[in-house]
C-alpha positions in Angstrom: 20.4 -119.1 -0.6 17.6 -119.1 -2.9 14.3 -117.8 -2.3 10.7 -118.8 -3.5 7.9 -116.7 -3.1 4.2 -118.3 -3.4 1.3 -116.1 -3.1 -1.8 -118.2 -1.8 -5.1 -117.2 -3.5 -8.5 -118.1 -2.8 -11.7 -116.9 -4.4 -14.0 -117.0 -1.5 -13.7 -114.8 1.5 -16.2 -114.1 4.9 -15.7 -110.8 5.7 -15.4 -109.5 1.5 -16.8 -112.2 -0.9 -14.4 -112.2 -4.0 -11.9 -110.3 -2.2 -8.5 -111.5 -4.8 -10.5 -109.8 -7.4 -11.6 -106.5 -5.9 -10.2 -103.8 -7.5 -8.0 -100.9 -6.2 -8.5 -98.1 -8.7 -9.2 -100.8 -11.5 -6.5 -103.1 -10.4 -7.1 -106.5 -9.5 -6.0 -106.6 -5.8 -4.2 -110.2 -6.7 -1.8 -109.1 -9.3 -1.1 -105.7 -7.5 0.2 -108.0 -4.4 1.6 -110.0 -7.6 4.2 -107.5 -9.0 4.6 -105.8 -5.6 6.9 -109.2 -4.7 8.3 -109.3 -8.1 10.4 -106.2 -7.7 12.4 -107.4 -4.5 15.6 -108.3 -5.6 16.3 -110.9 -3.1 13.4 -113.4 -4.2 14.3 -115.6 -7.4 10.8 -116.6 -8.3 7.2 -115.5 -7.4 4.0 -117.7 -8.0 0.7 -117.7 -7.2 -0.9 -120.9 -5.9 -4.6 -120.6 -6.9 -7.5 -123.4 -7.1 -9.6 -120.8 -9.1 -9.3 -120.1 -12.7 -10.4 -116.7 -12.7 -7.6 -115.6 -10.1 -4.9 -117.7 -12.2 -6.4 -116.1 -15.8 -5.6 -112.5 -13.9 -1.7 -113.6 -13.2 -1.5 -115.4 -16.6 -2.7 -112.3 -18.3 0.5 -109.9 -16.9 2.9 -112.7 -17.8 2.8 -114.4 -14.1 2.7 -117.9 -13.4 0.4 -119.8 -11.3 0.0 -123.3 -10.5 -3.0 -124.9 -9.6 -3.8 -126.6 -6.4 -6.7 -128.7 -5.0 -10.3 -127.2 -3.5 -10.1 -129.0 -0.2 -6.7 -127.4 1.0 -7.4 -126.1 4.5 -5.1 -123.0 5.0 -2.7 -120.6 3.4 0.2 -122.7 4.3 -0.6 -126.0 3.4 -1.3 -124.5 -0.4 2.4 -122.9 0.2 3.4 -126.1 1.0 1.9 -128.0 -1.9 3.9 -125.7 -4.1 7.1 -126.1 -2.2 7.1 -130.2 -2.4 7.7 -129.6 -6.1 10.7 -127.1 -5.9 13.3 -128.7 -3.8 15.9 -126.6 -5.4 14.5 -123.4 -2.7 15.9 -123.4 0.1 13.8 -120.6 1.5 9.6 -120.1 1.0 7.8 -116.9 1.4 4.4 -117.6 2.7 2.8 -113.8 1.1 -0.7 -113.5 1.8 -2.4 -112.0 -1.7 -4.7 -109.5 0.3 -1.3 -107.6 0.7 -1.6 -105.3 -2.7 0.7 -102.6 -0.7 3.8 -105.2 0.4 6.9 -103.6 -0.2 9.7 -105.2 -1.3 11.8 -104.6 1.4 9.7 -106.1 3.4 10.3 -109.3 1.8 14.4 -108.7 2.3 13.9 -107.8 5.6 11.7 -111.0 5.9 14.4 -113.8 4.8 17.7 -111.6 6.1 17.7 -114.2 9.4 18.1 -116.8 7.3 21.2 -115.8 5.5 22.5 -114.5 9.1 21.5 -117.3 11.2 21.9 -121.2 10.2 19.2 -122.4 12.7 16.6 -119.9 11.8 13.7 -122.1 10.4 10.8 -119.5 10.3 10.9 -116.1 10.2 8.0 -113.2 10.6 7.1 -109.2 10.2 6.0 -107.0 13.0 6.0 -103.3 13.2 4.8 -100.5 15.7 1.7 -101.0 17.4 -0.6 -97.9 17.3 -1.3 -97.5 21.0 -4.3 -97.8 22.6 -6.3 -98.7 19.4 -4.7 -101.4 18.1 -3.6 -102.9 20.8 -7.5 -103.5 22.1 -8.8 -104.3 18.7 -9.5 -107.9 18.3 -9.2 -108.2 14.4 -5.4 -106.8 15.1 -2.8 -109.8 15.7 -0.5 -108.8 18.6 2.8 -110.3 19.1 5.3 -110.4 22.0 9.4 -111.7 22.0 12.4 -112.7 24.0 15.7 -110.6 24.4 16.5 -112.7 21.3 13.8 -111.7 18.9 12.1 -115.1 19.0 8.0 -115.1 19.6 6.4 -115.7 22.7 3.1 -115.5 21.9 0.5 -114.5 19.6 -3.1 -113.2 20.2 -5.7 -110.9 19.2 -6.4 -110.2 23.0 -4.2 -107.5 24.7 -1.1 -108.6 25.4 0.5 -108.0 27.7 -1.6 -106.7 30.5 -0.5 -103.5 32.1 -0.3 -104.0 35.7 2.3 -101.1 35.7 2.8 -98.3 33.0 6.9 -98.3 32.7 6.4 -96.3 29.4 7.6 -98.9 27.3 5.2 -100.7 24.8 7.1 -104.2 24.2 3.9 -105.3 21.9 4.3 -105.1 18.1 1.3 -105.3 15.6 2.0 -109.0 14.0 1.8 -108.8 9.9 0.8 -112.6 8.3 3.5 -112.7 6.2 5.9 -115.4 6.9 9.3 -117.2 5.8 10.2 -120.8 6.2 13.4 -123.1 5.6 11.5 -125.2 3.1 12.1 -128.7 4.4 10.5 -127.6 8.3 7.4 -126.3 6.3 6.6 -129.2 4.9 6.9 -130.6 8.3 5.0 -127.6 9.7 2.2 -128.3 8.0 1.9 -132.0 9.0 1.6 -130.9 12.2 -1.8 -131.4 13.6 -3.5 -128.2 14.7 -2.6 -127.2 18.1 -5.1 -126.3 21.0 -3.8 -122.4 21.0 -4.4 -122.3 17.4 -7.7 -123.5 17.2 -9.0 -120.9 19.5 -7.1 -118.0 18.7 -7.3 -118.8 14.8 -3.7 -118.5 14.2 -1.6 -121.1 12.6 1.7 -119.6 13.9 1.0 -120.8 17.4 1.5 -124.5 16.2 4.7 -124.2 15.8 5.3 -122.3 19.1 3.2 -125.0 21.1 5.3 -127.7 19.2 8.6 -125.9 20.8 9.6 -124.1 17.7 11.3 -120.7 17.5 9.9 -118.1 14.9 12.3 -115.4 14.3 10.1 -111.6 14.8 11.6 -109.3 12.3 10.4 -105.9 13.1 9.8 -103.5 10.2 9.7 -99.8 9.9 6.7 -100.2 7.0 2.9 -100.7 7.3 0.8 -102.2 4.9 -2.9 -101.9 4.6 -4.1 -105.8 4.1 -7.8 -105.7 3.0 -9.7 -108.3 5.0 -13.6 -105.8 5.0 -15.6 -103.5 3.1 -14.3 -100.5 4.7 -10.8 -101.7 4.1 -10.9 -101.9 0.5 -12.7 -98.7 0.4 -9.8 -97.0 2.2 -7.5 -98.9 -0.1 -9.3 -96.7 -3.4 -7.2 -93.6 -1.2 -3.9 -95.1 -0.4 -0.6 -94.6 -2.1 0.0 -97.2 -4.7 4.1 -96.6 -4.6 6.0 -99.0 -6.5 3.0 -101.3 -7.2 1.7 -98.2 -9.7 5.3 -97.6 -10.8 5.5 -101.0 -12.2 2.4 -100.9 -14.0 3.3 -97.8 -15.3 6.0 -99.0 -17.2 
C-alpha cells in the first residue's frame, strides 16, 4: 500500500488573514505542518497543493515540493483531489489540513492503519478525547459519534448526544479534520454534490455519510493545537514544538 500525503494551502483565511504564513517562534506555520508529515515513516510522499506563490516559495525554500492548483477550487478536498488525479500509482491520500503545525507522525500511521487492516475501508478519520463539559458545548469544536464498529454516525458542532440520562460514559469524541481516502472513492467523493447536512453544519464529511458511505473513526491518544484565531496562534508561540523543532534542528 502506498501512501500520498497532500497538504492543502490557501493564503486567505476569515478568522486569521494569512494564517499558512504566521509564524510560530519564526517558523512559517505551513512548512512546520510540512516536515511534521515528512517524518512518518508510513507515508511515501508529502506535497503541498497551493494556488499561492508565496506559500509554495516557503516549501520550495526547505527542499519541499508543491504543485500548483487553480484559484476557484472550492474546498480542501477537491484541491486534494486535483493532486491525486495525477498520481494513480497511490493507493492511499492523506487529506492534512496545513493549520496542523503540531501533527504527529503517528497520527498519520494511526490514520491509514484501517486501510492495510480492512479491504473495504474507503475513508478513514482521527478523533480523540473530548474535554468534558467545555468542548463538548463549544460550537467551533467538531463532535463526532460511532457504531459498535468504529464507523461515524454523525458529525456536528452542536452537542451530541443529548444527555437525557448521565450513565457516566462520554461516547462523544472531539473530531480532528484530518482525513484518509482510498484514492479512486475520493475522486468520486468530491464529485458528489454538496449534501443538505453539509451545507448547514459546514462539514464536508457528512456528504459522504448522507450518500450511505462509511468513514472509519480512528481514535487517537494525541491532541494537536490547529490554529484557526488570533488567540490560537498566540497560544501556539507557548506550545511544545516536539519533533517539528527536532527536524529543523538538524
Amino acid at each position: 500500500m502506498k501512501t500520498l500525503c497532500v497538504i492543502p494551502a490557501r493564503l486567505n483565511s476569515t478568522r486569521l488573514p494569512r494564517k499558512m504564513l504566521s509564524t510560530i517562534r519564526g517558523i512559517p506555520m505551513i512548512q512546520m505542518t510540512y516536515l511534521g508529515a515528512k517524518q512518518c515513516p508510513d507515508v511515501e510522499k508529502v506535497l503541498v497543493a497551493t494556488d499561492n506563490e508565496e506559500i509554495a516559495a516557503v516549501i520550495r525554500a526547505v527542499g519541499g515540493e508543491v504543485i500548483m492548483t487553480p484559484e476557484n477550487l472550492q474546498t480542501g478536498s477537491d484541491r486534494v483531489a486535483y493532486v491525486a488525479k495525477e498520481y494513480s500509482n497511490f493507493d492511499v491520500i492523506i487529506n492534512l489540513q496545513g493549520d496542523e503545525p503540531f501533527i504527529k507522525h503517528q497520527m498519520l500511521s494511526e490514520l491509514i492503519k484501517p486501510f492495510s487492516q480492512e479491504k473495504d475501508t474507503q475513508m478513514s478519520t482521527l478523533a480523540y478525547s473530548l474535554k468534558f463539559p467545555e468542548e463538548y458545548i463549544d460550537p467551533n469544536i467538531v463532535k463526532v459519534i460511532s457504531d459498535l464498529n468504529g464507523n461515524a454516525i454523525y458529525f456536528s458542532r452542536s452537542p451530541i448526544p443529548y444527555f437525557r440520562q448521565d450513565t457516566g460514559e462520554i461516547p462523544v469524541l472531539h473530531h480532528m479534520g484530518l482525513y484518509a481516502f482510498k484514492r479512486d472513492f475520493l475522486l468520486k467523493f468530491t464529485q458528489l454534490p454538496q449534501s443538505s447536512l453539509e451545507k448547514i453544519e459546514l462539514l464536508e464529511q457528512l456528504r459522504a455519510i448522507e450518500n450511505g458511505y462509511k468513514i472509519r473513526v480512528c481514535k487517537t491518544l494525541y491532541r494537536t493545537l490547529e490554529i484557526n484565531t488570533p488567540d490560537e496562534l498566540a497560544r501556539a508561540q507557548l506550545y511544545d514544538l516536539g519533533e517539528v523543532e527536532a527536524e529543523l534542528s538538524r
